[in-house]
C-alpha positions as CSV (number, residue, x, y, z in Angstrom):
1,X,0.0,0.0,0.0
2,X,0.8,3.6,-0.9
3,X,2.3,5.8,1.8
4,X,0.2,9.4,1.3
5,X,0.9,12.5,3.5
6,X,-2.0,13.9,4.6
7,X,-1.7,17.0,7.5
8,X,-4.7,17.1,10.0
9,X,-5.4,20.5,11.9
10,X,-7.4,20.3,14.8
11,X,-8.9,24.5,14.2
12,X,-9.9,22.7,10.5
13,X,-12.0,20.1,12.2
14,X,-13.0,22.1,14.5
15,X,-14.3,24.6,11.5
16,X,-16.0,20.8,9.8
17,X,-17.9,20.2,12.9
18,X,-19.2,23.5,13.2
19,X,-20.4,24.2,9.5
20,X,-21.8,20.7,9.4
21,X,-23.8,20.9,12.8
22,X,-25.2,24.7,12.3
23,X,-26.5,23.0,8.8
24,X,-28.5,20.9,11.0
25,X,-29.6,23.3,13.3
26,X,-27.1,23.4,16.4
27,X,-25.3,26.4,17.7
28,X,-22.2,24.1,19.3
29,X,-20.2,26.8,21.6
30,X,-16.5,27.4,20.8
31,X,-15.0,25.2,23.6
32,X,-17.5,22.3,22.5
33,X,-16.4,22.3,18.9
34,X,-12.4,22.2,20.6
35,X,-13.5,19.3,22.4
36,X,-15.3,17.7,19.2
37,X,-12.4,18.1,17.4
38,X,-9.8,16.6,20.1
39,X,-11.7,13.5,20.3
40,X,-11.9,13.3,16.3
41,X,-8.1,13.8,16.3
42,X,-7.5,11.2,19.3
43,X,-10.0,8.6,17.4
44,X,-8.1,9.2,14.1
45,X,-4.6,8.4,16.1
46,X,-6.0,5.5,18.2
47,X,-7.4,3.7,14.6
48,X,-3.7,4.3,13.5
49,X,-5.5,6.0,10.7
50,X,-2.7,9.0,11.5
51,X,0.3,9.5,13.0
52,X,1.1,12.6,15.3
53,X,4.2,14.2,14.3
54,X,5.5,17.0,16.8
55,X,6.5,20.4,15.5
56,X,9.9,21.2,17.0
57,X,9.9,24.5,16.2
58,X,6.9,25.1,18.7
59,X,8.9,24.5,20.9
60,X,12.1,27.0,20.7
């Protein structure tokens, strides 16, 4: 199988969540969509469907 680079951003599913849910009516609050899209991130990592690769320049 193919090896593809894909880069997940956590603010771009937490923008997903909140375009798709205020489709369907619901006005999530900003701290609700964080938490939306930390679990999506965690799932995504925990079905080894991604890998978390650490920035190192965050942290100069």
């Amino acid at each position: 199988m193919r090896e593809i680079e894909v880069v997940i951003d956590t603010e771009e599913i937490a923008e997903y969540f909140f375009k798709a849910l205020t489709k369907r009516g619901y006005i999530p609050s900003e701290a609700e969509l964080e938490n939306l899209a930390d679990i999506t991130f965690d799932y995504l990592l925990e079905k080894c469907i991604i890998d978390e690769e650490v920035d190192c320049d965050e942290f100069e």
